[in-house]
DSSP file (Angstrom, degrees, kcal/mol; ACC not computed):
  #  RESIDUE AA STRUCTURE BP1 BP2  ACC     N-H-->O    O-->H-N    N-H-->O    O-->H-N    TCO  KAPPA ALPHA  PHI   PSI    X-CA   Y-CA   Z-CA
    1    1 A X              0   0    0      0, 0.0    62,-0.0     0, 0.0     0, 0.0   0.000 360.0 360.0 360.0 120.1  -14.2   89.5  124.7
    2    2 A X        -     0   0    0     23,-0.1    61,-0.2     1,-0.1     3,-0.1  -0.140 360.0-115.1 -39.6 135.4  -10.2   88.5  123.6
    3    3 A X        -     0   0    0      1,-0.1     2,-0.3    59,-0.1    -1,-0.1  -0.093  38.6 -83.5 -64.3 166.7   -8.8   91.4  121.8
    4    4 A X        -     0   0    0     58,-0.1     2,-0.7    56,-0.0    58,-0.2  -0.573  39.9-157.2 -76.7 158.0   -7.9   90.9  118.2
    5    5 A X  E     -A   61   0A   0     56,-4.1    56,-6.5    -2,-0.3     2,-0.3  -0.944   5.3-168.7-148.3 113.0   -4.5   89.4  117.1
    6    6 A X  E     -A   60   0A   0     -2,-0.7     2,-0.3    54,-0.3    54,-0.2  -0.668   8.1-155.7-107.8 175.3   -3.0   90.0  113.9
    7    7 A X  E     -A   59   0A   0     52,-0.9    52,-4.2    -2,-0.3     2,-0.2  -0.918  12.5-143.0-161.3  96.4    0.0   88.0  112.6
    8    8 A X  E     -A   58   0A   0     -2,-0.3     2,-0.6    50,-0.2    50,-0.2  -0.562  24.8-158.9 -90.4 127.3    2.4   89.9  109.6
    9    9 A X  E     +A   57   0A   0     48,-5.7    48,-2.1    -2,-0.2     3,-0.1  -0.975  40.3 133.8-115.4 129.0    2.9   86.6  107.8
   10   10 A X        +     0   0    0     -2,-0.6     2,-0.4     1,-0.5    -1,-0.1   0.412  68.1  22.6-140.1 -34.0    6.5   87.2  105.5
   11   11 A X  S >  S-     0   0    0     -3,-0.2     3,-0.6     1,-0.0    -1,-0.5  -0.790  88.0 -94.8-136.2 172.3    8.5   84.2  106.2
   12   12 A X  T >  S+     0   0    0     -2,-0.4     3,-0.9     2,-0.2     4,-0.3   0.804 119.4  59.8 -25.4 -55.0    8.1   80.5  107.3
   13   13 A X  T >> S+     0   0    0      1,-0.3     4,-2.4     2,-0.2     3,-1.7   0.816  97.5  71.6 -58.4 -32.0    8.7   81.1  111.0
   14   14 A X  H <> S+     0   0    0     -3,-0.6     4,-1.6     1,-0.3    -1,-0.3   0.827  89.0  57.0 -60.8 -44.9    5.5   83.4  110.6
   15   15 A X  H <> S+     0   0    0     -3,-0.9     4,-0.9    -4,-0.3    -1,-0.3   0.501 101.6  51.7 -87.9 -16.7    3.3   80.6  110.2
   16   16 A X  H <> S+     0   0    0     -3,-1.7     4,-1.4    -4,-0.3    -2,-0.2   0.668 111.0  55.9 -96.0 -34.3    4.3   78.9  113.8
   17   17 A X  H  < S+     0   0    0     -4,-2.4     3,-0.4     2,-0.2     4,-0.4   0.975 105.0  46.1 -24.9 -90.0    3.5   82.4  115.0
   18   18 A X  H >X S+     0   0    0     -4,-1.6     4,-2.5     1,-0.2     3,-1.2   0.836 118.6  49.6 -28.3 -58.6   -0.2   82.5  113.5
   19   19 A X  H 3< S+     0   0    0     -4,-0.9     4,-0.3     1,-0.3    -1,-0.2   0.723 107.4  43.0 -82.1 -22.7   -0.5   79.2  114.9
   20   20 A X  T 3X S+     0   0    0     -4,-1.4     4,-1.6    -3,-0.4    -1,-0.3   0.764 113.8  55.6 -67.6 -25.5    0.5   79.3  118.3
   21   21 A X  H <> S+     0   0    0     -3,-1.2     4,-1.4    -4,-0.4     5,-0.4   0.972 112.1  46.6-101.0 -85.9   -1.6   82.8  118.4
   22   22 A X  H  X S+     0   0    0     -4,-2.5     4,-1.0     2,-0.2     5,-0.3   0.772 111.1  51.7 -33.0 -25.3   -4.8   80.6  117.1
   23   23 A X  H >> S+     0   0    0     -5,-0.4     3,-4.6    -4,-0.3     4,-1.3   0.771 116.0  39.9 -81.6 -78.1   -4.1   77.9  119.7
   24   24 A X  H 3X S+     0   0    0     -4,-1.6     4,-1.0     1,-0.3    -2,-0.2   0.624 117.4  43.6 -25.9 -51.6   -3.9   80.5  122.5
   25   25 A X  H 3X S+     0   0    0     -4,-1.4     4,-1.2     2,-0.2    -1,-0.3   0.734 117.7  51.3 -89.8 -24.2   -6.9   82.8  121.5
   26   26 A X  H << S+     0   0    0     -3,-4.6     5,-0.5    -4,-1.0     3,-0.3   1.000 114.0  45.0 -73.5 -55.7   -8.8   79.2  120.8
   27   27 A X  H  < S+     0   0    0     -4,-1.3    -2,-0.2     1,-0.3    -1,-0.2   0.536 112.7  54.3 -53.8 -40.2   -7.7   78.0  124.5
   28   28 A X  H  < S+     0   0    0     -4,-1.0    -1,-0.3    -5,-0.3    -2,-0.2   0.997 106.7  42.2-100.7 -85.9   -8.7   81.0  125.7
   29   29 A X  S  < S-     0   0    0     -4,-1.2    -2,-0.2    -3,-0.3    -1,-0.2   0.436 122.7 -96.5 -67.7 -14.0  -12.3   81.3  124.4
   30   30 A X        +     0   0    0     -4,-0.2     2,-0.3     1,-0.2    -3,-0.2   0.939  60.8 156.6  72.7  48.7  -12.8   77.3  125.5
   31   31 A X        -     0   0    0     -5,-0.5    -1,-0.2     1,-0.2   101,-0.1  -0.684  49.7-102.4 -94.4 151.0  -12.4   74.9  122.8
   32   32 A X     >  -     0   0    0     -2,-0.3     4,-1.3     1,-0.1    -1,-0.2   0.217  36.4-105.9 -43.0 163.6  -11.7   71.5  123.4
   33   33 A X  H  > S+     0   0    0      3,-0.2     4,-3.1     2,-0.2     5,-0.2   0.884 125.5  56.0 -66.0 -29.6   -7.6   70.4  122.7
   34   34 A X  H  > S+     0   0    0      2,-0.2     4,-1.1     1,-0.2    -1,-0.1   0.916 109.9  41.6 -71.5 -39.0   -9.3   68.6  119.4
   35   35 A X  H  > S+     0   0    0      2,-0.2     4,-3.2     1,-0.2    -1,-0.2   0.792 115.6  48.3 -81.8 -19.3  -10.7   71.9  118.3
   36   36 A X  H  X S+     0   0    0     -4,-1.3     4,-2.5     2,-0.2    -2,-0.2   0.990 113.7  49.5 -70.9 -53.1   -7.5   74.0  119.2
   37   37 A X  H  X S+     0   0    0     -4,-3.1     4,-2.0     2,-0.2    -1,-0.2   0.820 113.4  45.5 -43.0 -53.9   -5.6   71.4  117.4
   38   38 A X  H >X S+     0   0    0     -4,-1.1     4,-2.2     2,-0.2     3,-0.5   0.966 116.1  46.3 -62.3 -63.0   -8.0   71.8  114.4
   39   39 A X  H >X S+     0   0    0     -4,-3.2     3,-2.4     1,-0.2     4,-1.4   0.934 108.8  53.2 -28.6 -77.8   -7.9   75.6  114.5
   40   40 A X  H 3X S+     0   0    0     -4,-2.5     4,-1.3     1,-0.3    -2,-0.2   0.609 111.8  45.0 -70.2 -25.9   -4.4   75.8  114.8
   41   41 A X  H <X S+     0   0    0     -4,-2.0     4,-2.5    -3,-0.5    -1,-0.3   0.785 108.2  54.0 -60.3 -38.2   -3.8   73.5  111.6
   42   42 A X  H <X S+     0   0    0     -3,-2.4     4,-2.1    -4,-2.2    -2,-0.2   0.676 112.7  46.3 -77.2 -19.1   -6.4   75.2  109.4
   43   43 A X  H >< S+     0   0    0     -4,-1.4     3,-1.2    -5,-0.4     4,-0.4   0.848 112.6  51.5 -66.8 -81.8   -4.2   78.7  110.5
   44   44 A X  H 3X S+     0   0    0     -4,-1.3     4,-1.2   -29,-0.3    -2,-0.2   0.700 112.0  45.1 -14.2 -57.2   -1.0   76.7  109.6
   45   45 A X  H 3X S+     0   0    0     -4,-2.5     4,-1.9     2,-0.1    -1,-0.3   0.967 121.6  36.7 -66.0 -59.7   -2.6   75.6  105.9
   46   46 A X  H XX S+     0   0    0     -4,-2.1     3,-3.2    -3,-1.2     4,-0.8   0.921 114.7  58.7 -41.6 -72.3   -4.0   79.5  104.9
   47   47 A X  H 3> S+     0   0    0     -4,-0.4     4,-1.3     1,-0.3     3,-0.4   0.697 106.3  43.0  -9.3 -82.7   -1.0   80.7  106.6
   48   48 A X  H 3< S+     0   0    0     -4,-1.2    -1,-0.3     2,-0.2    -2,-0.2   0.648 106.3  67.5 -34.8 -36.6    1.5   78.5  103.9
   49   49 A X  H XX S+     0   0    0     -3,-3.2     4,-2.9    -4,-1.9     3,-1.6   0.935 102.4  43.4 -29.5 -78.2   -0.8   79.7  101.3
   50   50 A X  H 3<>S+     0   0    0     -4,-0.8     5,-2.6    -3,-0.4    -2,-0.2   0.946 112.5  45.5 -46.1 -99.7    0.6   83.0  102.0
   51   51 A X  T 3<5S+     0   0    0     -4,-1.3    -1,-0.3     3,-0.2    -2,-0.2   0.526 123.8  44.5 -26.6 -15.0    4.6   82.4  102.4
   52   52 A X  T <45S+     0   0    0     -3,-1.6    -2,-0.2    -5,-0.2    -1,-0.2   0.825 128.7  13.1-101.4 -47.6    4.1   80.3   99.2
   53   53 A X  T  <5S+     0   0    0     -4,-2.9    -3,-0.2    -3,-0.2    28,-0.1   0.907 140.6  34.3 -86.6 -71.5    2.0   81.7   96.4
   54   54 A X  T   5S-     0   0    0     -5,-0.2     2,-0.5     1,-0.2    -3,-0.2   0.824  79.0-149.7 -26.9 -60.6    2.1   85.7   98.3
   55   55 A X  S   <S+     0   0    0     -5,-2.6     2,-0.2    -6,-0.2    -1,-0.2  -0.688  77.5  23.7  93.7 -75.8    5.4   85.9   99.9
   56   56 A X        +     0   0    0     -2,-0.5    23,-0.7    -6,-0.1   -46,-0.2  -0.912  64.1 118.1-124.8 162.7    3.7   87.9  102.2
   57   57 A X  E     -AB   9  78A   0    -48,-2.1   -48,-5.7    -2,-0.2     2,-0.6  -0.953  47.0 -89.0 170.3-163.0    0.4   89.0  103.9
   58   58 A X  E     -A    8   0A   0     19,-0.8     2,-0.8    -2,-0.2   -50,-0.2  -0.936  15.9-151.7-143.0 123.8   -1.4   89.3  107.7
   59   59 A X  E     -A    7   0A   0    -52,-4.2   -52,-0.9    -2,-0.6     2,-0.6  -0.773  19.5-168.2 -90.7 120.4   -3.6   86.7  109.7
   60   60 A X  E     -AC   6  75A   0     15,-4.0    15,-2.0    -2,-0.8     2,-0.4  -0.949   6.1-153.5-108.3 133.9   -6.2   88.6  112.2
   61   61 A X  E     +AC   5  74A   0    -56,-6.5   -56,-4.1    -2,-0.6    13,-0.2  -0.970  18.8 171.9-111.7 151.1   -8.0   86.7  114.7
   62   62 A X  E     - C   0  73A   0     11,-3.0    11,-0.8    -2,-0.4     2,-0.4  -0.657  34.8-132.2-133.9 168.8  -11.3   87.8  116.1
   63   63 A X  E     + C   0  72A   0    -61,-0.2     2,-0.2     9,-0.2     9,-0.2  -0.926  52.4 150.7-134.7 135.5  -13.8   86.7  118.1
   64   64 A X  E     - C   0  71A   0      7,-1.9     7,-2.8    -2,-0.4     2,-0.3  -0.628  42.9-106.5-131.1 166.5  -16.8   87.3  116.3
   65   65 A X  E     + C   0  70A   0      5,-0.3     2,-0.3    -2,-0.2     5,-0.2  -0.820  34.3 158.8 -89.9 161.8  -20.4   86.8  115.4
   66   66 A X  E >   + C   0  69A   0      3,-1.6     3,-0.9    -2,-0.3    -2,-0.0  -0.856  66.9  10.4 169.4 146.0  -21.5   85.5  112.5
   67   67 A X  T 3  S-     0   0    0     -2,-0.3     3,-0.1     1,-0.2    -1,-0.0   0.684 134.5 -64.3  31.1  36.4  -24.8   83.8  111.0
   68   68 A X  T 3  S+     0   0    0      1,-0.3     2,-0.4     3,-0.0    -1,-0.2   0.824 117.3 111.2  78.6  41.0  -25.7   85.1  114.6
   69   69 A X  E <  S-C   66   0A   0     -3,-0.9    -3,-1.6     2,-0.0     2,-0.7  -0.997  71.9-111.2-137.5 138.2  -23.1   82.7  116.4
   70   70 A X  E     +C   65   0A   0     -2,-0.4    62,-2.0    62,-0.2    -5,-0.3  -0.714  42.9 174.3 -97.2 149.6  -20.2   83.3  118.1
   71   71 A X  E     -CD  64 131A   0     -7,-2.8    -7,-1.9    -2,-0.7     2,-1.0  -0.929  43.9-123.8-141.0 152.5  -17.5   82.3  116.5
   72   72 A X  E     -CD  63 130A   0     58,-1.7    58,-0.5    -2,-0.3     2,-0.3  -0.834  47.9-158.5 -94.3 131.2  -13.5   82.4  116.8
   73   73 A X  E     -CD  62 129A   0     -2,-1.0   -11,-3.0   -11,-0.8     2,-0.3  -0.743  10.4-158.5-133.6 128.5  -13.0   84.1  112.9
   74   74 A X  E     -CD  61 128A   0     54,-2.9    54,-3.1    -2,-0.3     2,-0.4  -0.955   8.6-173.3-131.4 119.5   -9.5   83.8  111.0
   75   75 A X  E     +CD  60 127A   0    -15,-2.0   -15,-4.0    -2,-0.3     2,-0.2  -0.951   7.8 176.1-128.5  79.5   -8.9   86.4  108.3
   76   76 A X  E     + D   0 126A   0     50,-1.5    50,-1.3    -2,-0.4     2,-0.3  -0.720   7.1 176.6 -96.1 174.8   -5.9   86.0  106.2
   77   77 A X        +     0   0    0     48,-0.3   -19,-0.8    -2,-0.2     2,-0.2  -0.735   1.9 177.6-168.0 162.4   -5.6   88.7  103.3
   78   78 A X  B     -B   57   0A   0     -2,-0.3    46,-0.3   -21,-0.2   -21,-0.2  -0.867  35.5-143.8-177.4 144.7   -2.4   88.9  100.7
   79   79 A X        +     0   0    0    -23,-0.7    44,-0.3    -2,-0.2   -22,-0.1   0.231  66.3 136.7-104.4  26.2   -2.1   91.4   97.7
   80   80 A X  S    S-     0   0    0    -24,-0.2    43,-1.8    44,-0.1    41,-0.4   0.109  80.0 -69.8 -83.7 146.1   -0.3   88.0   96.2
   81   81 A X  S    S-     0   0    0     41,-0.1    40,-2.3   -28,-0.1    41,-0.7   0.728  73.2-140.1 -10.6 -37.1   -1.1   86.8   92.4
   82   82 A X        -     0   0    0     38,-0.3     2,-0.4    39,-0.2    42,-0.2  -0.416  23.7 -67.4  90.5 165.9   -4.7   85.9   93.5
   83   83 A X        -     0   0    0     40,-0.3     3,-0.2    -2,-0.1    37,-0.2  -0.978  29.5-164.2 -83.7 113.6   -6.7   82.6   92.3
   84   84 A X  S    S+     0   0    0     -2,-0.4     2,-0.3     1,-0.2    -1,-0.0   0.617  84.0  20.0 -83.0 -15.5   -7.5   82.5   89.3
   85   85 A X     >  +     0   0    0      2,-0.1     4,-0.5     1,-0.1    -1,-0.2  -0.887  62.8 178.1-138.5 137.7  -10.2   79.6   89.6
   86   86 A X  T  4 S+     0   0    0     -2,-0.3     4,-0.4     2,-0.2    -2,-0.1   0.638  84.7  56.2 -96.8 -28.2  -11.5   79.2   93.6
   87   87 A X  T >4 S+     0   0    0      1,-0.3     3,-1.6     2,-0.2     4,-0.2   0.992 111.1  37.1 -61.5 -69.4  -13.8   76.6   92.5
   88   88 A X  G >4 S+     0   0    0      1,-0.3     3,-1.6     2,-0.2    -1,-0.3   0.678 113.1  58.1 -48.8 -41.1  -11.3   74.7   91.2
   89   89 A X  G 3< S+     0   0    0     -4,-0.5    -1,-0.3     1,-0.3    16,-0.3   0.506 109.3  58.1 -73.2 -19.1   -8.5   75.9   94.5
   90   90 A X  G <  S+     0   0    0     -3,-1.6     2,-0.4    -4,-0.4    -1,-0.3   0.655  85.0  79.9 -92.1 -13.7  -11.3   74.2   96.5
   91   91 A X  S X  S-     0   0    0     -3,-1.6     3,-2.0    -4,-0.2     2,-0.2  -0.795  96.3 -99.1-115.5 140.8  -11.5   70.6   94.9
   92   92 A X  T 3  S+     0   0    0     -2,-0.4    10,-0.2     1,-0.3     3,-0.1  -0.346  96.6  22.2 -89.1 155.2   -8.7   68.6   96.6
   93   93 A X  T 3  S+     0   0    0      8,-3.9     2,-0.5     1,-0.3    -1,-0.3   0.590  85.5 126.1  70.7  15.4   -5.3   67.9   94.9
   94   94 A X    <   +     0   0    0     -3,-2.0     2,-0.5     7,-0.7    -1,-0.3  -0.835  34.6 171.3 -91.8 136.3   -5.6   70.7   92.8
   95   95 A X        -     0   0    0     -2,-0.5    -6,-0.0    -3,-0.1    -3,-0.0  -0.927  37.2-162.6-135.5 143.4   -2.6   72.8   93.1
   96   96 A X  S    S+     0   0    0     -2,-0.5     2,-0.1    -7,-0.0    -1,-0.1   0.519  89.5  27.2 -99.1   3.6   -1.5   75.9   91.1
   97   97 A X  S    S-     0   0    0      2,-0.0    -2,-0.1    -3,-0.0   -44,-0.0  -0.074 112.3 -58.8-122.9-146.4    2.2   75.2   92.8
   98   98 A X  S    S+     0   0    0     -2,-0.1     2,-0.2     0, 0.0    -3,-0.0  -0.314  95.6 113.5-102.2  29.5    4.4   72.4   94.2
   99   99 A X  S    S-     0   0    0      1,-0.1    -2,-0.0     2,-0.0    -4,-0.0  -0.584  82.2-110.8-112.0 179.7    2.0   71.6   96.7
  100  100 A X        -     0   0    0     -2,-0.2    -1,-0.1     1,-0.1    -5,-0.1   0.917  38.3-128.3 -78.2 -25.7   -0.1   69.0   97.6
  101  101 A X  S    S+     0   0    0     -8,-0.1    -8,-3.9    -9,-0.1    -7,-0.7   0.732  85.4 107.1 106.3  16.3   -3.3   70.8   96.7
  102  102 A X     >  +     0   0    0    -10,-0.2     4,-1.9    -9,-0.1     5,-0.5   0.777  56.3  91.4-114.5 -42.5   -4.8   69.8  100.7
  103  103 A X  H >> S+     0   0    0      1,-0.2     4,-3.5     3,-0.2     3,-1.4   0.724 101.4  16.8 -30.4 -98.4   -4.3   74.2  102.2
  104  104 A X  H 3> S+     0   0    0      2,-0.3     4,-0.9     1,-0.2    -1,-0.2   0.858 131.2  45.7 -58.2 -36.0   -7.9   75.5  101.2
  105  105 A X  H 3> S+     0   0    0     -3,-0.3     4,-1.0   -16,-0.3    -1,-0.2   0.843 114.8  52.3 -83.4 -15.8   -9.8   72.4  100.8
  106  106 A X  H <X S+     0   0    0     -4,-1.9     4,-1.0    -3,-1.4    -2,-0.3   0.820 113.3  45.3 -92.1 -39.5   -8.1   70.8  104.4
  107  107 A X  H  < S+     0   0    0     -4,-3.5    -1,-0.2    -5,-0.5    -2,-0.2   0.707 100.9  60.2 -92.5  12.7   -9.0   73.6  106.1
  108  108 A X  H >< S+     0   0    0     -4,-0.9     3,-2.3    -5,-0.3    -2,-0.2   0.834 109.5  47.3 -44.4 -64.6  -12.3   73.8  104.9
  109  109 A X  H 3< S+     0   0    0     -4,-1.0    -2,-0.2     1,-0.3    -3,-0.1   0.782 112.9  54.0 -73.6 -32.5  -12.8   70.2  106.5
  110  110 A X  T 3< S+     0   0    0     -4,-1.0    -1,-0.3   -72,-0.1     2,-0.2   0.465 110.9  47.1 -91.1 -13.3  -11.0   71.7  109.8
  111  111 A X  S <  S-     0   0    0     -3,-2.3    19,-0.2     1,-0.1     3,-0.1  -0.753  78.7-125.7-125.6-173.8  -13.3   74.5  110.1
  112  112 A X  S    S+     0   0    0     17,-1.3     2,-0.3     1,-0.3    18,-0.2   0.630  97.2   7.0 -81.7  -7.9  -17.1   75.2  110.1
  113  113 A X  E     +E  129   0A   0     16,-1.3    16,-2.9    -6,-0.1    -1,-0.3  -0.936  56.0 166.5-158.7 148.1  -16.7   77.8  107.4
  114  114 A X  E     -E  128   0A   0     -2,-0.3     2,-0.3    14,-0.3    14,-0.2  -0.956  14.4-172.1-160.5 152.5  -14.0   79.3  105.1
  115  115 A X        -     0   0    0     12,-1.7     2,-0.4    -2,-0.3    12,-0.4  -0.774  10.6-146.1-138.6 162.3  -15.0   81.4  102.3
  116  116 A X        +     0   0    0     -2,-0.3     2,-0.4    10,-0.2    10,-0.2  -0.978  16.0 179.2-161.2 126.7  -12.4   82.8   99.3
  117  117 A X  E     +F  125   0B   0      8,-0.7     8,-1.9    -2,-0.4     2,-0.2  -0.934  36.5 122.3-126.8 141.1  -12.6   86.2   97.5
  118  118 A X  E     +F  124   0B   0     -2,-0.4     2,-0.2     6,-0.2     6,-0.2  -0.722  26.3 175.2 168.7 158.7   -9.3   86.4   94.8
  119  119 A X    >   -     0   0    0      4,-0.6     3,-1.7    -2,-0.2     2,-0.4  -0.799  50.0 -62.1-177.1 146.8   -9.2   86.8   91.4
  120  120 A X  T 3  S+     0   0    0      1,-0.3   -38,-0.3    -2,-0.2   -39,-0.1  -0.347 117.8   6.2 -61.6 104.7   -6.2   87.2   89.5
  121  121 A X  T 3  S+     0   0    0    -40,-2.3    -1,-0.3    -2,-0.4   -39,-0.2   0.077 115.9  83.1 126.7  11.7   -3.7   90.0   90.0
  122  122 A X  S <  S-     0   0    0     -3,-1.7   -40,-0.2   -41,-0.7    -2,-0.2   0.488  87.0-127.3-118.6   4.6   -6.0   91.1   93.2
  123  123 A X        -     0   0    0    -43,-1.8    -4,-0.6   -44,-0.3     2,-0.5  -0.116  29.1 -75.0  80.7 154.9   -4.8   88.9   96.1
  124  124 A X  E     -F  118   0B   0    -46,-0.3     2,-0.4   -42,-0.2    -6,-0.2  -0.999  22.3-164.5-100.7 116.9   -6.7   86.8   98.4
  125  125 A X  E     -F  117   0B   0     -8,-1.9    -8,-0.7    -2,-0.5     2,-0.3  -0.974  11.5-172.9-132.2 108.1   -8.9   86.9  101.3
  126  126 A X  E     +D   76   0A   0    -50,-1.3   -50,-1.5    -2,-0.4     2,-0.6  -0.832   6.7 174.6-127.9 116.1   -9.5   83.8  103.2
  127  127 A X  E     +D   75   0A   0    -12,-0.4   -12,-1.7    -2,-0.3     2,-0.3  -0.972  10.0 156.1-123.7 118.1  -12.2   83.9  106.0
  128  128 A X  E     -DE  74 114A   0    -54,-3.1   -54,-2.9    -2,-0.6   -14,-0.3  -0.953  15.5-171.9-131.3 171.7  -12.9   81.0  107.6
  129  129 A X  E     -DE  73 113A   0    -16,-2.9   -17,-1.3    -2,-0.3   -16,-1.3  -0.723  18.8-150.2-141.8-168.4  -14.6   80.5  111.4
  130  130 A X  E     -D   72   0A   0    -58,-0.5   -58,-1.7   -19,-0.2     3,-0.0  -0.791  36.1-117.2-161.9  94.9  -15.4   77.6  114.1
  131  131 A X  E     -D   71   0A   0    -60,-0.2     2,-0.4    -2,-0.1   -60,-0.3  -0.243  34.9-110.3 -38.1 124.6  -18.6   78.4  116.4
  132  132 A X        -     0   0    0    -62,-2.0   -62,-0.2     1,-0.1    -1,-0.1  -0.655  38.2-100.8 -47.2 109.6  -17.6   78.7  120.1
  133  133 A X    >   -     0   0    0     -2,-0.4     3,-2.4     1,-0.1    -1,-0.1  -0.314  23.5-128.3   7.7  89.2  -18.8   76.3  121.8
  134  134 A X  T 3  S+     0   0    0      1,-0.3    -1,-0.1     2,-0.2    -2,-0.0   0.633 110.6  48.6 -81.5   3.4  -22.1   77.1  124.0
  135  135 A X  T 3         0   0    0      1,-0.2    -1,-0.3  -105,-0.1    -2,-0.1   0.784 360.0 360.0 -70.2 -28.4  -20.5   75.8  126.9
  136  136 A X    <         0   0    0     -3,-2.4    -1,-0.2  -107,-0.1    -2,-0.2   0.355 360.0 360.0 -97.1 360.0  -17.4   77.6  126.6
């Protein structure tokens, strides 16, 4: 099993980091180019999240189980403002910034699960995954 790989996300450059680190550990593990691509976008949205609203915070990748599949698991975390509605952070072209308001709900659509814990003054914790392939 690929070790874990965490990713101190602080600046911009941080975020081509994360995503190069998801392409590899996806590549690795035997996703298609489509799904590495996909992966490696959905990092690249959380990831922006982070450098925008946070300033700073850490992407792990895992390869995990979960709902008794394995799956390659991306974990960003921030002690950042938080979200103060998730529902609402979910529904697209809502933005609580300058942004376009596609991060959490585009990589929702990019992954097979992403999940949100935050609440205001507490940070944000972003898990989303992509089942491995049984081939792979």
């Amino acid at each position: 099993m690929p070790a874990d790989r965490t990713i101190d996300v602080n600046d911009p450059g941080d975020i081509v980091t994360a995503r190069q680190a998801g392409r590899d550990l996806a590549a690795e593990v035997g996703f298609s180019i489509t799904d590495v691509t996909m992966i490696a976008t959905a990092i690249s949205e959380v990831a922006r999240n982070i450098t925008s609203y946070a300033g700073k915070g850490q992407i792990r990748l895992l390869v995990g189980m979960r709902d008794h599949r394995a799956a390659l698991v991306v974990e960003a975390a921030d002690d950042g403002p938080g979200i103060a509605d998730v529902d609402k952070a979910m529904e697209d072209g809502y933005s609580s910034g300058a942004g376009l308001g596609l991060g959490l709900p585009g990589a929702q659509r990019l992954m097979d699960r992403l999940e949100v814990q935050s609440a205001p003054g507490q940070g944000t914790r972003v898990e989303m995954w992509k089942w491995i392939p049984v081939d792979a």
